[in-house]
C-alpha positions in Angstrom: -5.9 73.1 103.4 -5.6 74.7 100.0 -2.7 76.9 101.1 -0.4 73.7 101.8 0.9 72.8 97.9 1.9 76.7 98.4 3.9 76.4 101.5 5.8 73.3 100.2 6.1 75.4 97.0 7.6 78.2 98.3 9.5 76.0 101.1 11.3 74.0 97.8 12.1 77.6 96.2 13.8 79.0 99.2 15.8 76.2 100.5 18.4 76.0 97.2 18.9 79.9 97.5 19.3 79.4 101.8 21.9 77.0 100.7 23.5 78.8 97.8 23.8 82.1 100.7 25.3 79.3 103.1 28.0 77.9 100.2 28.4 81.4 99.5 29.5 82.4 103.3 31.6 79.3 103.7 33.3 80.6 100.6 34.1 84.3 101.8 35.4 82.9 105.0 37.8 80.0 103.2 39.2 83.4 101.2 39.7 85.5 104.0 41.4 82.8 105.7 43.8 82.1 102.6 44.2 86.2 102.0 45.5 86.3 106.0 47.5 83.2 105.6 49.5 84.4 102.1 49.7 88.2 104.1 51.3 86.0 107.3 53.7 84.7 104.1 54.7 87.3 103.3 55.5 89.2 106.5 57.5 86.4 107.2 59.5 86.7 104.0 59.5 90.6 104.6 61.1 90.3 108.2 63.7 87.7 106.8 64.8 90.6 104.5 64.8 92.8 107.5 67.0 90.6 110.0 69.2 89.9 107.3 70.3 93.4 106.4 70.1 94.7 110.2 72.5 91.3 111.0 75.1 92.4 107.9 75.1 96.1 109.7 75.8 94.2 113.2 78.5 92.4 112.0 79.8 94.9 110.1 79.9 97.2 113.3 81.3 94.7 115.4 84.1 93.7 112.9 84.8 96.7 111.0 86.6 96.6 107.5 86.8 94.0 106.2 84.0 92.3 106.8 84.2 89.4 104.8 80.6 88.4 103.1 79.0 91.3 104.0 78.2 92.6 100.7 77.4 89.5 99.1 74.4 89.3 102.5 73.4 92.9 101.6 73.1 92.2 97.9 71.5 89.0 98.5 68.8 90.6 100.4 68.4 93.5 97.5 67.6 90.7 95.2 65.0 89.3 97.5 63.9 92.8 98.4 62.7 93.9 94.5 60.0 91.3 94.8 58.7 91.8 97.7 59.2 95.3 98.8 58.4 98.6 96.6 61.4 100.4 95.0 62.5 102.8 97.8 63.3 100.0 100.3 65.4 98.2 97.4 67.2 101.1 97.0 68.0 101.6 100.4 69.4 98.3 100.8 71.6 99.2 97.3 72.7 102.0 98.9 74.0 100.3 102.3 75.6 98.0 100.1 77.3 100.8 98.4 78.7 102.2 101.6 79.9 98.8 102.8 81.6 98.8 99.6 82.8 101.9 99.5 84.2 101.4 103.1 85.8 98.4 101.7 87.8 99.8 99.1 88.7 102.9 101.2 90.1 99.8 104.2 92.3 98.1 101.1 93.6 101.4 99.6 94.8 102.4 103.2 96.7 99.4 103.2 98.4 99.8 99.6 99.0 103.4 99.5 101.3 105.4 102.5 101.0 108.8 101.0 97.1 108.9 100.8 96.5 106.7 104.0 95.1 109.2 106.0 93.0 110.1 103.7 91.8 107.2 102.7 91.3 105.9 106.2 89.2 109.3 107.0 86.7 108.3 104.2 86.7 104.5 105.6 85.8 105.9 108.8 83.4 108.6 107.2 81.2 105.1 105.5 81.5 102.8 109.2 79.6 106.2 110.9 77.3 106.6 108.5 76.3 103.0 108.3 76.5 103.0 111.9 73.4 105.4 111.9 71.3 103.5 109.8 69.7 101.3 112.4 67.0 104.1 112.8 66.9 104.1 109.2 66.8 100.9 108.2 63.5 100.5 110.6 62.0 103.4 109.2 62.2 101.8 105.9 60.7 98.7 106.7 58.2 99.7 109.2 54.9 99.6 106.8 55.7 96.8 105.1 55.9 95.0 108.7 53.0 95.8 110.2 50.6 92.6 110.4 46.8 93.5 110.4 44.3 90.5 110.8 40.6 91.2 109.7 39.0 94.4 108.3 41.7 97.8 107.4 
């Protein structure tokens, strides 16, 4: 009978740390869950960048020079791109942007000038294959940033 006032002592001491581990699991869980929601965010932003700039290729492939809007879509999604994507994949994008305008310029100077037309329409033609190839590229780049992992690494 003497050991009772000890049980209930050691019963009161336990219980606030039982529920101070229990507060303290519900909390961990509540932050994985926001981590794997803003990580879902953000792949969906990252993917938007993505299909934009692979849609501004497609278009540009389907309608050759000039494609109207095509640069301002590839330097809108370089904006975008510096915040959520490390240098190299803004770069990238700068560079396709380049090319398009590039290609652009070389397609108007072809029209204007009859002794250099040849030349001119060589190099336009030059920019539409490369760009052409980047499709492999353009996934390469992308590809770790688009990778969506739920749970533990």
């Amino acid at each position: 009978m003497s050991d009772a006032p000890y049980l209930f002592d050691y019963i009161r001491a336990l219980v606030p740390i039982l529920i101070a581990i229990f507060v303290a699991y519900v909390a961990y869980q509540q932050w994985q869950t926001n981590h794997e929601s803003l990580r879902e965010k953000l792949f969906d932003r990252r993917i938007e960048v993505h299909d934009q700039v692979a849609a501004a290729l497609s278009r540009l492939l389907r309608e050759g020079f000039p494609a109207a809007g095509i640069e301002n879509e590839l330097a809108q999604a370089w904006r975008k791109s510096r915040f959520l994507f490390d240098d190299e994949v803004s770069e990238y994008i700068e560079k396709l942007r380049e090319a398009v305008n590039d290609g652009q310029f070389y397609h108007s100077q072809a029209a204007l000038n009859n002794e250099k037309r040849n030349d001119y329409l060589d190099k336009e033609h030059d920019r539409l294959n490369w760009l052409a190839k980047q499709f492999d590229p353009l996934h390469e780049h992308f590809a770790k940033y688009l990778r969506l992992r739920f749970g533990r690494k």
